[in-house]
N, C-alpha and C positions, 0 to 999 in steps of 0.2 A: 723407709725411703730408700730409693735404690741406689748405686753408686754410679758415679757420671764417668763415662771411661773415653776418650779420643784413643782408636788407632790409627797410627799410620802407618799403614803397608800396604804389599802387596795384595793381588784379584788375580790368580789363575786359575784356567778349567785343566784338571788331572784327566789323563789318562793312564789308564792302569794296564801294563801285561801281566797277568797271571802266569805265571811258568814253575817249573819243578825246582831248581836253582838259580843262582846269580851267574851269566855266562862269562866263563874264560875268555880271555883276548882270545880273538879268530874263532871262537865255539860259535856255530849256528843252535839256534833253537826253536822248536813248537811253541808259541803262544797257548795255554790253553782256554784262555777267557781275557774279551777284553775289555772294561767300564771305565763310567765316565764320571766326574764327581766334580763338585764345585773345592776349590783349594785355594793354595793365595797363604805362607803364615801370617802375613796381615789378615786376613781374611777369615782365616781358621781361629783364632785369635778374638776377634770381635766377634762369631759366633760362639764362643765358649763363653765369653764373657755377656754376653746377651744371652743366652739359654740358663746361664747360673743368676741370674735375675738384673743384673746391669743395666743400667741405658748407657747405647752405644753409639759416636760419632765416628765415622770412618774418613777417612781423607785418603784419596788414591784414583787410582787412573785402569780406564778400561781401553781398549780398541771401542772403532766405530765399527762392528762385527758382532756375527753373528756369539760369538763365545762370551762378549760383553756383554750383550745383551742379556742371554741365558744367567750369567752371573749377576748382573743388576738385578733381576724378577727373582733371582734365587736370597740373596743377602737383602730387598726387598721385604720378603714374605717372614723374613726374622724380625722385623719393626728394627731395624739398624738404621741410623737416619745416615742418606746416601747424599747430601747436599754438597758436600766438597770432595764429590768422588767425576772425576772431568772424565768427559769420552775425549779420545787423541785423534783425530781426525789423519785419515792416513797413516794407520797404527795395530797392529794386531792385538792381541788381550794375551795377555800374560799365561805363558801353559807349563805343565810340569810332565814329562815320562816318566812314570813308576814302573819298575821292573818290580814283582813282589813275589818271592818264593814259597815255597808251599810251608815254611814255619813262619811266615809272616814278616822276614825281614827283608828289606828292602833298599834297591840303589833309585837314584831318583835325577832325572837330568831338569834342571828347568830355563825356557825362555822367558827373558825379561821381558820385551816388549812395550806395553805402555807403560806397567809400572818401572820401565827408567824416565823417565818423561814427566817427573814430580817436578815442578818446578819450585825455587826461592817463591814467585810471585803467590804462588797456590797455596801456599803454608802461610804467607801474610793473608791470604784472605780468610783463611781459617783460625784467627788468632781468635776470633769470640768465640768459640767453640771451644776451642782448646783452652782457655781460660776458666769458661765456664765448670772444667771436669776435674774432679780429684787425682785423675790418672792420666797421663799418654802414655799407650806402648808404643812402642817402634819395632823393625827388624832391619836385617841387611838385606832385606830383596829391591830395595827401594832406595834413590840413591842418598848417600851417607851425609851428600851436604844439606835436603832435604830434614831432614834427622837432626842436623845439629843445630837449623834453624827454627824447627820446631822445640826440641826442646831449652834454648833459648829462650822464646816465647812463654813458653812453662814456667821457667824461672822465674819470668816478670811476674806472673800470675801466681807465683807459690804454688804449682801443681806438680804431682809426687813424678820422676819420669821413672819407667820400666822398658832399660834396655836389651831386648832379646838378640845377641851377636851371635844370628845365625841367617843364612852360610857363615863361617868364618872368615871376619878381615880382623887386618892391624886397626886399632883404635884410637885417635889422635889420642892428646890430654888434656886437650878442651872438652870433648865429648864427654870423656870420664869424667870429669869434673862437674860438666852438669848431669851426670848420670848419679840417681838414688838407687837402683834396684839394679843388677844386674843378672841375668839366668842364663849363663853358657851349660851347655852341657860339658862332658869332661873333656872330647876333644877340641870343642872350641874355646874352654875355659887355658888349654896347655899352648893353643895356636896364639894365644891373647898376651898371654902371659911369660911363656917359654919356660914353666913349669908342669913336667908329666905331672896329671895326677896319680900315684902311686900309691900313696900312705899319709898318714895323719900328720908327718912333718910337710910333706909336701901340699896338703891341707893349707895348711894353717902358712904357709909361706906367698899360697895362694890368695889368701884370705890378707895379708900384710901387703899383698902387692894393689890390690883393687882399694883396700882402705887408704893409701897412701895419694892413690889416685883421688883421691874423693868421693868414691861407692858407700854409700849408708849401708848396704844390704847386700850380699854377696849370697847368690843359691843356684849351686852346681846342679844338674841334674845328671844322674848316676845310673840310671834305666832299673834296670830290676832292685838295684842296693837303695833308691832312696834318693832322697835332697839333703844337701850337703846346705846346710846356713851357716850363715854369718853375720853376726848383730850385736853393735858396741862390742864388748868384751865376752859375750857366749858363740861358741861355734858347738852347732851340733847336727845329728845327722836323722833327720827324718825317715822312717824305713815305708818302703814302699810295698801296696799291695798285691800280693801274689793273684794270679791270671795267667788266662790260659791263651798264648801270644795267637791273635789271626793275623792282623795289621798294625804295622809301627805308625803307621803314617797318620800323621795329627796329632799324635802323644803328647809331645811335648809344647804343642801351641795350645793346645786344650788345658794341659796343668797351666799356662801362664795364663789365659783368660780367666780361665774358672777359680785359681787362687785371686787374683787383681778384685773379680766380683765380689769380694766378700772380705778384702783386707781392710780395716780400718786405718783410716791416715796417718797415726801414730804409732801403727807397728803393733799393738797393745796384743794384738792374735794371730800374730804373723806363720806362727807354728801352726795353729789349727786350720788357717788360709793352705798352707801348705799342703798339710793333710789332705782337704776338703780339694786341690786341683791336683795331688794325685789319684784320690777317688775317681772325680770325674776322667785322669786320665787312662786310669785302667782300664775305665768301662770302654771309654774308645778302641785303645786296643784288642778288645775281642772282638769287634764288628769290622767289617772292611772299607774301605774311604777314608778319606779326610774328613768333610761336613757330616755328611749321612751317619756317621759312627757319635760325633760329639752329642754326650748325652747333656737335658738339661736337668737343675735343679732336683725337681720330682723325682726324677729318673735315678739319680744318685744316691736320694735319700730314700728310697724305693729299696735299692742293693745295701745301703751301708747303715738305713737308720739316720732318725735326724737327728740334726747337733742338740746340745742340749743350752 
């Protein structure tokens, strides 16, 4: 039986510049290629999680345009049920510039657009959805009061929340508090916190600050080194699989979907969930895109062998 998952985030369409480096203030540059992709870490998120075998509710906001459009028939054709996803009437759809150089890493500017436009109202109408699911993830493209109402809602329901604080903002301590799962990566984990992450004391100070708050689950993402967990009284470091870098973009929405698909609600495999959404994230990173790169299920266990 599959695991019931509500996102709430963001719907943008990516556009991508291909180029040779990341440019200098005042550096012009050659484009050398330029594509299109559907994105949105809301969005990138519920498709990982829907491809690693999930059922997925989405809550979120398009323009009344043509890029909403192309994204609705796009996150559509995944079977993601789109019922509490509102067109914004007099509102563009949510886009991202990706600058992406030729080793694959990348600067990334994004417009908000409709997904600021979440309303209190629109998360109350989504409470039976969200009740119904083992999980809500959240991100910060979407706005934060949106977020705290939804997982609110959660609460009342006993449903697990996973909050991804990325971009990074400051975090109330209501939020943490009804935050289960937390996934910064390490710069957003030090912006959150005002702890570099540097070494195993600062680790583990890291890991005292989010428990304190009220985070069940603390898991850093550390890009090529691995996930950093943190659970009751074990912290340990997940190592990540070697690849050969095309594209960063999607990484890390992809391990948090594709891990959520397959965590049991008691934590009981939370290591091997781990494992199993950086698998999925690697494979992403060798193809180019956001969606287009997220592999599913098959595809994973295809490359890695199935679980046992």
């Amino acid at each position: 039986m599959s695991i019931n998952i509500s996102v709430l985030g963001s719907i943008n369409l990516d556009t991508t510049y291909h180029i040779t480096h990341i440019p200098l203030p005042g550096e012009t540059l050659q484009v050398n290629k330029k594509t299109y992709a559907g994105g949105g870490k809301g969005a990138n998120q519920a498709v990982a999680a829907q491809r690693s075998g999930a059922t997925v509710h989405f809550i979120g906001a398009v323009g009344n345009d043509t890029a909403g459009k192309f994204m609705l028939e796009t996150m559509g054709k995944e079977n993601i049920d789109l019922a509490n996803v509102e067109v914004k009437e007099n509102e563009q759809t949510g886009a991202a510039t990706i600058l992406l150089d030729k080793n694959g890493q990348n600067s990334i500017l994004v417009y908000a657009g409709a997904n600021s436009l979440i309303s209190h109202k629109q998360i109350v109408k989504a409470e039976n959805v969200i009740a119904k699911s083992q999980y809500i993830i959240a991100q910060f493209e979407t706005p934060i009061k949106a977020t705290l109402e939804a997982f609110k809602i959660a609460k009342k329901h006993n449903v697990i929340t996973i909050l991804n604080p990325a971009p990074a903002a400051k975090i109330s301590d209501e939020l943490l508090e009804l935050t289960d799962i937390i996934t910064p990566n390490e710069t957003e984990s030090a912006f959150i916190t005002g702890i570099k992450v540097k070494d195993q004391n600062a680790m583990h100070e890291t890991d005292m600050y989010f428990k304190k708050k009220g985070v069940k689950v603390t898991l850093i993402t550390l890009g090529s080194r691995g996930v950093h967990c943190s659970i009751g009284s074990i912290s340990q470091l997940v190592p990540a699989h070697k690849v050969h870098v095309v594209d960063t973009t999607g990484a890390g929405d992809t391990f948090v979907g594709a891990m959520a698909s397959i965590l049991k609600p008691d934590f009981s495999n939370i290591f091997e969930a781990i494992d199993y959404g950086q698998k999925a994230s690697s494979i992403t990173i060798e193809v180019m895109g956001a969606q287009p790169s997220i592999p599913t299920r098959e595809k994973v266990e295809q490359v890695y062998g199935k679980e046992d």
